[in-house]
PASEBA-1860 file (N, C-alpha, C; in nm, 3 decimals):
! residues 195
1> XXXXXXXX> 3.092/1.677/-0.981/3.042/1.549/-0.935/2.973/1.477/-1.049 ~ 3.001/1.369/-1.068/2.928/1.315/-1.209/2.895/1.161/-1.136 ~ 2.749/1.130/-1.181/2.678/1.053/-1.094/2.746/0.888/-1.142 ~ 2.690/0.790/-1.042/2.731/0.640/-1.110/2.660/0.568/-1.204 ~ 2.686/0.560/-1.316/2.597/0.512/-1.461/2.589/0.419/-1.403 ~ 2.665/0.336/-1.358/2.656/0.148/-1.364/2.585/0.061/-1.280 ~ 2.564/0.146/-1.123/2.509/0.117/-1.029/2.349/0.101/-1.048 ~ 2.306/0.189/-1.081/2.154/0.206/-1.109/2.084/0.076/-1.201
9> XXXXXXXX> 2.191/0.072/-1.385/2.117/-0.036/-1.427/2.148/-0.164/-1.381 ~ 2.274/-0.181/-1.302/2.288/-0.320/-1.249/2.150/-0.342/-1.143 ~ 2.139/-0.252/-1.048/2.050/-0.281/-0.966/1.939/-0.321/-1.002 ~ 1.868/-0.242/-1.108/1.738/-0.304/-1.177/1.711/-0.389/-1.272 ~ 1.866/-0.441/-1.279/1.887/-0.552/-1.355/1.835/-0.683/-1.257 ~ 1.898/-0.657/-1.157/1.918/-0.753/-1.037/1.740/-0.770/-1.016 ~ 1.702/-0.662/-1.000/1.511/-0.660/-0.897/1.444/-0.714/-1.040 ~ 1.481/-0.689/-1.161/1.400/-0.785/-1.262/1.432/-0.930/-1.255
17> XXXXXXXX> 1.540/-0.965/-1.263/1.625/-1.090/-1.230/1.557/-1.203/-1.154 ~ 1.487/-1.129/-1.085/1.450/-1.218/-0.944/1.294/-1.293/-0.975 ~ 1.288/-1.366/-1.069/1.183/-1.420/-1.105/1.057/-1.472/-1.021 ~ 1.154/-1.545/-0.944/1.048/-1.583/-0.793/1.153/-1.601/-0.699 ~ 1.044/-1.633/-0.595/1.113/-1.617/-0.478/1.192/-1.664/-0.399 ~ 1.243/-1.759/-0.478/1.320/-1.903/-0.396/1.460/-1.837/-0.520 ~ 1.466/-1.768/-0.612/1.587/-1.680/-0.641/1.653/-1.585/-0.520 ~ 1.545/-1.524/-0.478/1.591/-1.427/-0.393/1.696/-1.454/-0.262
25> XXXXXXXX> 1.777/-1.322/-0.245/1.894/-1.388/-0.102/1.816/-1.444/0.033 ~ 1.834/-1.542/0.102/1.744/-1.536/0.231/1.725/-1.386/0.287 ~ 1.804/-1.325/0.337/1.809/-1.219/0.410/1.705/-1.147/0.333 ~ 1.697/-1.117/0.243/1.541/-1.058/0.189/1.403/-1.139/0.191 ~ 1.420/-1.272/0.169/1.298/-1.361/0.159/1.238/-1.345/0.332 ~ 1.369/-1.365/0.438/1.293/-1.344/0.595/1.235/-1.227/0.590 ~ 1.266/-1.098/0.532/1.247/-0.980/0.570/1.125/-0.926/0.499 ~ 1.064/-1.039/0.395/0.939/-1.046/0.351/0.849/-1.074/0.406
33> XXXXXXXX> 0.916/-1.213/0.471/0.844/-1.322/0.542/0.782/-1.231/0.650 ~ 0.910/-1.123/0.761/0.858/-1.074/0.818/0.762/-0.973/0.823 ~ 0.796/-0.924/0.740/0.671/-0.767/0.702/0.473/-0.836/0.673 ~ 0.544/-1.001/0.614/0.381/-1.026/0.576/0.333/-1.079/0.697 ~ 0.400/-1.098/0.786/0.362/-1.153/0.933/0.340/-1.040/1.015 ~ 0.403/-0.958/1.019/0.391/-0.816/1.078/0.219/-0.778/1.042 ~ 0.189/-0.789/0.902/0.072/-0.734/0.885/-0.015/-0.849/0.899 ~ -0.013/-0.941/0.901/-0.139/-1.059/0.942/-0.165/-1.029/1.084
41> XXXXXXXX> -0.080/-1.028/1.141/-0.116/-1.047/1.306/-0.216/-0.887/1.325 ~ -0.129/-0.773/1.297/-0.173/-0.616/1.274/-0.296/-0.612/1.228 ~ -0.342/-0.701/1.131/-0.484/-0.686/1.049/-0.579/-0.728/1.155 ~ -0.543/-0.892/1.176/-0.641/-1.004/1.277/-0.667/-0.913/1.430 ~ -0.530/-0.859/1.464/-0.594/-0.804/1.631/-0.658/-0.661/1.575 ~ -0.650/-0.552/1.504/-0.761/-0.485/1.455/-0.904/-0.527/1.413 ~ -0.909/-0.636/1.330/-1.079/-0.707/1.315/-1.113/-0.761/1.409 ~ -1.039/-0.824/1.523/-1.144/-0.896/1.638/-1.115/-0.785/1.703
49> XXXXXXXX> -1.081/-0.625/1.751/-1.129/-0.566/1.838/-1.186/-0.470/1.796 ~ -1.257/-0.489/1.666/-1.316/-0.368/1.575/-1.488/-0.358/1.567 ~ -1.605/-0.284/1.613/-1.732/-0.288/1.636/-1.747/-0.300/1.513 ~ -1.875/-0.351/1.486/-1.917/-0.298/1.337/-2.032/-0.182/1.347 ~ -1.925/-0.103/1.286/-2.028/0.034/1.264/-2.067/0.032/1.093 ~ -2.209/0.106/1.094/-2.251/0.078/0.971/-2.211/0.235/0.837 ~ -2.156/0.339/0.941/-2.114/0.423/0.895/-1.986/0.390/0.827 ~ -1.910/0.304/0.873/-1.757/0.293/0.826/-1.778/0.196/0.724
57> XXXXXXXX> -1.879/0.078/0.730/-1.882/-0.048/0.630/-1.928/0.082/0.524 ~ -2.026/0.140/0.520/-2.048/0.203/0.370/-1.961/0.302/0.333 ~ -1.857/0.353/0.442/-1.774/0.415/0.320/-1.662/0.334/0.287 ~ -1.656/0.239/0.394/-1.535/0.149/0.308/-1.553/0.079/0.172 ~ -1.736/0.101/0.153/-1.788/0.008/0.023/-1.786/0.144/-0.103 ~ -1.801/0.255/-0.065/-1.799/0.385/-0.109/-1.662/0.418/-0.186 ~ -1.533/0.370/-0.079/-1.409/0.343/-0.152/-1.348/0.244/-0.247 ~ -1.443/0.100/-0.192/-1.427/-0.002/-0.330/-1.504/0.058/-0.412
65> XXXXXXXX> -1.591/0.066/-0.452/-1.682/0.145/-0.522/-1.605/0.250/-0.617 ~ -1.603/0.336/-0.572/-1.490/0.427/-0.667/-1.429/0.391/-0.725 ~ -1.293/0.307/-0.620/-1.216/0.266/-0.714/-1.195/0.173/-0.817 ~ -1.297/0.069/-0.813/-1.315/-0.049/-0.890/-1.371/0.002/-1.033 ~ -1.440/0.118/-1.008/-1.541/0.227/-1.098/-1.444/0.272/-1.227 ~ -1.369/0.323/-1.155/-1.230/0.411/-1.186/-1.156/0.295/-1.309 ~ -1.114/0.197/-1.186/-1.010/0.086/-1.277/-1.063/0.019/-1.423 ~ -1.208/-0.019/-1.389/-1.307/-0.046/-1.475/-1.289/0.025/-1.615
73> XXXXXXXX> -1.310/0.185/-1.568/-1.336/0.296/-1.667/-1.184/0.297/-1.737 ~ -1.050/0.247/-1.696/-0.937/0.300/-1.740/-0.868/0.185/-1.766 ~ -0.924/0.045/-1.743/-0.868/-0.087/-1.792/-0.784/-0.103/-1.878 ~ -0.816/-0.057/-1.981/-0.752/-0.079/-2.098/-0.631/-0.008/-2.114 ~ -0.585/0.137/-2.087/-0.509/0.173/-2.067/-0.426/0.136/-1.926 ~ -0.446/0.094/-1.831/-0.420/0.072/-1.715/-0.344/-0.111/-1.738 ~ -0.435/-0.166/-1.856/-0.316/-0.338/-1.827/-0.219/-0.257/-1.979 ~ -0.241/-0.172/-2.083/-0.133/-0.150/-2.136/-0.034/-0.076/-2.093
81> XXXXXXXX> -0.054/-0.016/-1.978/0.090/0.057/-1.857/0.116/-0.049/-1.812 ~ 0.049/-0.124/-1.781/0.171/-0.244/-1.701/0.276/-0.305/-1.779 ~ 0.171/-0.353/-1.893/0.278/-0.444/-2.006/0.404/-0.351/-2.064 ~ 0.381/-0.233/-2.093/0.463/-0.157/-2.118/0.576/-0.104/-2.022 ~ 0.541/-0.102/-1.888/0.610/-0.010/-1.833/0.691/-0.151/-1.784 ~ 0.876/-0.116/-1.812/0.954/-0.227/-1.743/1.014/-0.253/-1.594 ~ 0.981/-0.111/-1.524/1.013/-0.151/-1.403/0.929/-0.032/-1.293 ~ 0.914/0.043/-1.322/0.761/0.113/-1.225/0.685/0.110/-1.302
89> XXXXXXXX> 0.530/0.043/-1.202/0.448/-0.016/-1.236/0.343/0.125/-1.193 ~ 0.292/0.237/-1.253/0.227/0.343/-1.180/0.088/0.289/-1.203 ~ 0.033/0.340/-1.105/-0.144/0.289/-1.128/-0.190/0.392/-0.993 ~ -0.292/0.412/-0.939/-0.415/0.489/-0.890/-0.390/0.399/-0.706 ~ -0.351/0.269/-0.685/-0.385/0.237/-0.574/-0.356/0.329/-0.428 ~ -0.249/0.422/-0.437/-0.203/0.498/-0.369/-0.311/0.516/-0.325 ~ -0.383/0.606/-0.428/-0.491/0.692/-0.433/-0.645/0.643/-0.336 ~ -0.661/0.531/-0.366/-0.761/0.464/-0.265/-0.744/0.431/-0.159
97> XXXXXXXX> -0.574/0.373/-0.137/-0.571/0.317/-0.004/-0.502/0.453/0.122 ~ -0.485/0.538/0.050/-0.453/0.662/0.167/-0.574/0.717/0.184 ~ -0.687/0.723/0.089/-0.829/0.750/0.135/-0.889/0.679/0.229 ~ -0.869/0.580/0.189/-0.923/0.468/0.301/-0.836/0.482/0.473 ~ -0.701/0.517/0.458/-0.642/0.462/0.579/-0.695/0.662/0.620 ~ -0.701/0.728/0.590/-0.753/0.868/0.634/-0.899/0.863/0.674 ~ -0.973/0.836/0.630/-1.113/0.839/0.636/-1.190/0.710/0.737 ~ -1.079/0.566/0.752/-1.194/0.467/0.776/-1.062/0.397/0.921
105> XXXXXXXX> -1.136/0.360/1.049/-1.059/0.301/1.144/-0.985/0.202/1.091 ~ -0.835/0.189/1.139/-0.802/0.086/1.126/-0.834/-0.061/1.062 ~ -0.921/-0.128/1.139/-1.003/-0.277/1.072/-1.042/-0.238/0.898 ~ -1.140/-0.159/0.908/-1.223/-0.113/0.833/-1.109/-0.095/0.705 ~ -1.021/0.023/0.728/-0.931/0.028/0.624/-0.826/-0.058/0.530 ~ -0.810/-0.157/0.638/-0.748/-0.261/0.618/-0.789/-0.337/0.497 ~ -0.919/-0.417/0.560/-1.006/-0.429/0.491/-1.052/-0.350/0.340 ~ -1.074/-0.282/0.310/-1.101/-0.234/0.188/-0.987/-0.210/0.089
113> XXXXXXXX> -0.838/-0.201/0.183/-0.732/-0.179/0.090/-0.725/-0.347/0.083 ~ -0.704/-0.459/0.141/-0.752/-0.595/0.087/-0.782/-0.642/-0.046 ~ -0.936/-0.591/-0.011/-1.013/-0.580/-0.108/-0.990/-0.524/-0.264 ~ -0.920/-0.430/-0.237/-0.909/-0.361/-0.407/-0.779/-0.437/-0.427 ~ -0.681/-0.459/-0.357/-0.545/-0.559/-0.391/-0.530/-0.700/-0.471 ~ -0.695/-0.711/-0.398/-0.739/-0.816/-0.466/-0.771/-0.801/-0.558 ~ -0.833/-0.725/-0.582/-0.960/-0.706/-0.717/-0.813/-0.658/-0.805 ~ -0.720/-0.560/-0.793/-0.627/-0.493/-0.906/-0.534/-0.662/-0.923
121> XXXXXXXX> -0.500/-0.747/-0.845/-0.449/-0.837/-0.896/-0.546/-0.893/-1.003 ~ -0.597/-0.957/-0.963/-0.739/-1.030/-1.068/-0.753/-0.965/-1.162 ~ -0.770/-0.881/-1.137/-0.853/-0.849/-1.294/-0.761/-0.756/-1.350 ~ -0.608/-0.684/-1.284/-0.536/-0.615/-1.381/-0.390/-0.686/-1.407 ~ -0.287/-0.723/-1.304/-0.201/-0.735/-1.286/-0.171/-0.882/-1.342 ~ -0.236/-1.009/-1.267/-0.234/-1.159/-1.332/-0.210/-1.132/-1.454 ~ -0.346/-1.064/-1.550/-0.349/-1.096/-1.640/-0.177/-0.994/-1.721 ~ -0.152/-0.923/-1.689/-0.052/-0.879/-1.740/0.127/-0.933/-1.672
129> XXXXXXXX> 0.055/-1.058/-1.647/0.172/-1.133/-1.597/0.258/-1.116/-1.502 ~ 0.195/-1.027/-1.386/0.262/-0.979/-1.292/0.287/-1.076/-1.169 ~ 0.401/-1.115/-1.076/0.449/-1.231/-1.021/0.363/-1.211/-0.879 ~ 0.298/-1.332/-0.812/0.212/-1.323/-0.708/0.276/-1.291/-0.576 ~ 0.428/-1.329/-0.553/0.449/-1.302/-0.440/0.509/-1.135/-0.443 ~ 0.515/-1.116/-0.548/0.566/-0.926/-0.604/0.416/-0.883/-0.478 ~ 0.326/-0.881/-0.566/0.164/-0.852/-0.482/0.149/-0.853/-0.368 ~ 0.194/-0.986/-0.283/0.169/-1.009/-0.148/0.247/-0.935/-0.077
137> XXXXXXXX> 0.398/-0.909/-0.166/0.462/-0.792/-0.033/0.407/-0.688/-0.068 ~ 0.389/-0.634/-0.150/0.381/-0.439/-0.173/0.213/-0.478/-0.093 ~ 0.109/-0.559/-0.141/0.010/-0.577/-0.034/0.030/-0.517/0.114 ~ 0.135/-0.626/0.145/0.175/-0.644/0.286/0.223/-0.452/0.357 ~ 0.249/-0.460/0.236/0.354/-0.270/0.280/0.253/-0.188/0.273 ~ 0.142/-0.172/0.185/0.049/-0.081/0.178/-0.065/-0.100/0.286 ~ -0.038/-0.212/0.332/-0.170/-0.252/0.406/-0.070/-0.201/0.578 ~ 0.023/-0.215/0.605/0.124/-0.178/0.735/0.096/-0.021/0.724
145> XXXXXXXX> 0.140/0.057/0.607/0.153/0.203/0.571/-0.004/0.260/0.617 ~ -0.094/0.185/0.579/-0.251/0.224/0.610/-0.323/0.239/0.744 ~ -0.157/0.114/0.842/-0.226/0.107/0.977/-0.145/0.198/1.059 ~ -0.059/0.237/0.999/0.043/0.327/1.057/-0.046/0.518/1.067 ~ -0.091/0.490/0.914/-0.179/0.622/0.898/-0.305/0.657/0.987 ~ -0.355/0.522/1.047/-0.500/0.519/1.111/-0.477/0.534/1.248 ~ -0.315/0.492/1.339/-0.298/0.541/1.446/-0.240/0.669/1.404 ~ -0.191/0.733/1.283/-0.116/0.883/1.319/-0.254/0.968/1.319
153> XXXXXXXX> -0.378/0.954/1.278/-0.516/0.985/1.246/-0.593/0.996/1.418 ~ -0.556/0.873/1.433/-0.660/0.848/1.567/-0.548/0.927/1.667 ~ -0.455/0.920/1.686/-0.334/1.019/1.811/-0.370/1.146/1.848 ~ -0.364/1.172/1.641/-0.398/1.338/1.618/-0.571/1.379/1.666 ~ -0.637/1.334/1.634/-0.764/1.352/1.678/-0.766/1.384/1.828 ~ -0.708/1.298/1.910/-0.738/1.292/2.074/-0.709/1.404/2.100 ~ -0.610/1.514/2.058/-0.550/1.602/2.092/-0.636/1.712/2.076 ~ -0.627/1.848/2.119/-0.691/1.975/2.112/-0.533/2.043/2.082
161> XXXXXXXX> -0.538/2.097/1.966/-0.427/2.198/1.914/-0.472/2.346/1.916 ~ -0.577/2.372/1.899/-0.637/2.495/1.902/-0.651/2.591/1.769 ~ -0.631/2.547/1.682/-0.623/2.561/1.543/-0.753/2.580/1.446 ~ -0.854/2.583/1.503/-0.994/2.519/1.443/-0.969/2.406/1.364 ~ -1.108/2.337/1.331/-1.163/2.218/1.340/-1.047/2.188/1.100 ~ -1.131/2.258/1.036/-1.056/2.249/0.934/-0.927/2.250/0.865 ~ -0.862/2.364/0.933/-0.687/2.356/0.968/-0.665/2.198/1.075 ~ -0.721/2.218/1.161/-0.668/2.058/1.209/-0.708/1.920/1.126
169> XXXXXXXX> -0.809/1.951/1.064/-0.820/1.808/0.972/-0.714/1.830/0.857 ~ -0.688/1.890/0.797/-0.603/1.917/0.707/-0.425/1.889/0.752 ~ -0.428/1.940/0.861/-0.284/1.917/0.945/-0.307/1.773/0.971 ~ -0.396/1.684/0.981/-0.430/1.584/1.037/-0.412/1.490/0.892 ~ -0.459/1.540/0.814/-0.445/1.470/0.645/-0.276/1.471/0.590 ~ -0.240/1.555/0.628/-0.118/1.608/0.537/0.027/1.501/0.655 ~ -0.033/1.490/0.800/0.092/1.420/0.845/0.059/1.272/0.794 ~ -0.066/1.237/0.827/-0.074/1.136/0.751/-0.036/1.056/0.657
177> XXXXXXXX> -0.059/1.129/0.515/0.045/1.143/0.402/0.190/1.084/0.422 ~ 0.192/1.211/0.495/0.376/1.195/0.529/0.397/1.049/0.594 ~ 0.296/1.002/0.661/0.366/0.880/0.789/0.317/0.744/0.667 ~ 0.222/0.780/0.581/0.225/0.653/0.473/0.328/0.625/0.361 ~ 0.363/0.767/0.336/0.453/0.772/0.195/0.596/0.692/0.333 ~ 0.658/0.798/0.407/0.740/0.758/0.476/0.764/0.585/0.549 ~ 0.653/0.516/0.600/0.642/0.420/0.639/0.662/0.313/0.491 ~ 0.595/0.333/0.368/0.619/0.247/0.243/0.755/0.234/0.197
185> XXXXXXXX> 0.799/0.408/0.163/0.947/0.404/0.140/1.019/0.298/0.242 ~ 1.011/0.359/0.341/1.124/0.269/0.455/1.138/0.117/0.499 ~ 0.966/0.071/0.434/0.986/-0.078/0.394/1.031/-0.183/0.286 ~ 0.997/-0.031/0.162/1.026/-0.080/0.032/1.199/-0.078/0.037 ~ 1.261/0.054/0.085/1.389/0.059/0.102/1.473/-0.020/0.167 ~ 1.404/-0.095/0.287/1.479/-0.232/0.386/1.496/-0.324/0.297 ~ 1.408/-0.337/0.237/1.433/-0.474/0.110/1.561/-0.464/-0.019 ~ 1.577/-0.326/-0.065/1.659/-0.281/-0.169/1.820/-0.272/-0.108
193> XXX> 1.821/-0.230/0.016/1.924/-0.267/0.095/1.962/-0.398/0.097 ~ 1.867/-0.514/0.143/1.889/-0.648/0.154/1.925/-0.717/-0.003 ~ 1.870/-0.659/-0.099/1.869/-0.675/-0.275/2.014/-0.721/-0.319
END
């Protein structure tokens, strides 16, 4: 079996290609359109039915905190991976916003992955010339993937498995994982299909 050379760099020929967004095929631009509508409405009915607890605001500030700490401390290397790197863009956000969608309700998580999306555009990505509506979808996908994680979180909790309390948080962390990585892929992948 000998794999397809040609397919691969055409394709990432094509996803660089796409300068903005009025390049792109409709059938992908709706399917943007829809995912960022999917998560506006998802965000708004989570914050108006969300208490404010003062336990969750400080660790959601606990998680900007870190991570802004982090980005801060690794800036420099972190906008020369962008400029350098031509088509995966690796950076740490994973890393905050599955903390956040594990650790903080719904609203709350939302919210703080927001927040650093914002802050890594501003102060890392702009400046390394990265395209705004690129941001608003993978935004849009990480911020869906986070709410997906906070009901597989809150389901698992209701339940009694019988497992003790640490094996179930851990079983409780690890599907998690799975339902964010899985939920991103399968949005990032609807689009590459439509590509």
């Amino acid at each position: 079996m000998t794999p397809e050379p040609a397919a691969r760099p055409a394709q990432r020929h094509r996803i660089t290609r796409i300068a903005n967004i009025g390049a792109a095929p409709r059938a992908l631009v709706a399917y943007f359109v829809a995912i960022e509508v999917v998560a506006v409405i998802w965000v708004t009915v989570e914050a108006f039915s969300a208490p404010l607890v003062l336990g969750d605001l400080g660790r959601s500030l606990l998680i900007i905190g870190l991570a802004v700490g982090f980005e801060e401390g690794t800036r420099g290397v972190a906008s020369l991976r962008l400029r350098l790197s031509e088509h995966l863009k690796p950076d740490m956000t994973t890393v905050w916003t599955a903390a956040a969608a594990i650790v903080l309700p719904p609203a709350y998580a939302a919210g703080c992955v927001i927040t650093l999306l914002i802050y890594m555009y501003l102060r890392l990505q702009r400046p390394a010339g990265e395209q705004l509506y690129r941001k608003i979808l993978t935004g849009a996908t990480i911020v869906l993937s986070c709410l997906v994680v906070s009901q597989v979180i809150e389901n698992l909790t209701s339940y009694e498995i019988g497992i003790g309390p640490g094996m179930g948080a851990a079983l409780a962390a690890g599907l998690a994982l799975l339902a964010y990585t899985a939920t991103n892929r399968l949005l990032v992948t609807g689009g590459l299909v439509l590509l």
